[in-house]
C-alpha positions in Angstrom: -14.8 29.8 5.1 -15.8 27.3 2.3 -13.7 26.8 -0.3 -14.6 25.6 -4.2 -12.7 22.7 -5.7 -10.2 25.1 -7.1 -9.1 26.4 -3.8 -8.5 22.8 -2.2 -6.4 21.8 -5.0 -4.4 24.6 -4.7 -4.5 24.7 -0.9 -3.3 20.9 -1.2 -0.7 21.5 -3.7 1.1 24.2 -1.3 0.6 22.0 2.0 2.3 19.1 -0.3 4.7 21.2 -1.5 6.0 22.1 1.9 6.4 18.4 2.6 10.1 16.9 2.7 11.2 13.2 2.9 9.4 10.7 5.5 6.6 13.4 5.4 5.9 13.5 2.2 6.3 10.0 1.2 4.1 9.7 3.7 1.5 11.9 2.6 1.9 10.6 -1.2 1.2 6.3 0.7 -2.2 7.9 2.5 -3.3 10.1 -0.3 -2.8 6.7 -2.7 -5.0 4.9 -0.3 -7.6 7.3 -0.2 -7.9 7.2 -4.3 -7.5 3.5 -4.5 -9.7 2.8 -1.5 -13.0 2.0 -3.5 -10.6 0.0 -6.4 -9.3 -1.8 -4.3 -12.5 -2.7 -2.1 -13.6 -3.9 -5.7 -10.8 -6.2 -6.2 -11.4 -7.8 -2.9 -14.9 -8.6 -3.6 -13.6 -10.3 -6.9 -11.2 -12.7 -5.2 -12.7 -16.1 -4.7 -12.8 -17.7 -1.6 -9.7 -19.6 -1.3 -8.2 -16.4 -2.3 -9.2 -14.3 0.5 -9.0 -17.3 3.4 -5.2 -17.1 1.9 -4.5 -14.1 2.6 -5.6 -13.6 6.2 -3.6 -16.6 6.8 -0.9 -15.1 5.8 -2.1 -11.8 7.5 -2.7 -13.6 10.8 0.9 -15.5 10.1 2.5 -11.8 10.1 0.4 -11.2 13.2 1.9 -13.7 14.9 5.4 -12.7 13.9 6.0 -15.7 11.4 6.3 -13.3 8.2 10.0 -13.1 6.7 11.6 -9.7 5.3 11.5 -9.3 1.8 14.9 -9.0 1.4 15.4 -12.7 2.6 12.4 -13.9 0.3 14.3 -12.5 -2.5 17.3 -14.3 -1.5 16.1 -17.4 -1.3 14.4 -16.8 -4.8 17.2 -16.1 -6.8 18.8 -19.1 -5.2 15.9 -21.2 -6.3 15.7 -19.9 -9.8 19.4 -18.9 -10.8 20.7 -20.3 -13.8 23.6 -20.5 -11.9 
């Protein structure tokens, strides 16, 4: 059965509707992604080239296990730029 636009949206707002914690942040993260996708695409093809080759270093740093959690990176920055 083919549905018009109408019927999706609805159809998708009862599915998401059912959808309770993990799930549906989880849902809301892919759904983002999908809408983003071709912004974001855009912004990468925008970034120079020391900009990219900077972030997969640090993409093949997390790789290879040598990324910290944010909560320590935070740590460390308010240390740095307390007035304190």
């Amino acid at each position: 059965m083919k549905m018009d636009s109408s019927q999706i949206k609805i159809d998708l707002f009862r599915k998401l509707d059912s959808l309770r914690g993990r799930n549906l942040e989880e849902a809301y993260g892919l759904l983002l992604n999908f809408i983003n996708g071709k912004s974001q695409i855009d912004d990468w093809k925008n970034l120079t080239s020391e900009q990219k080759d900077a972030l997969n270093l640090g993409i093949e740093q997390l790789d290879k296990g040598q990324g910290r959690n944010h909560g320590s990176v935070m740590t460390d920055m308010r240390k740095r730029f307390s007035n304190g």
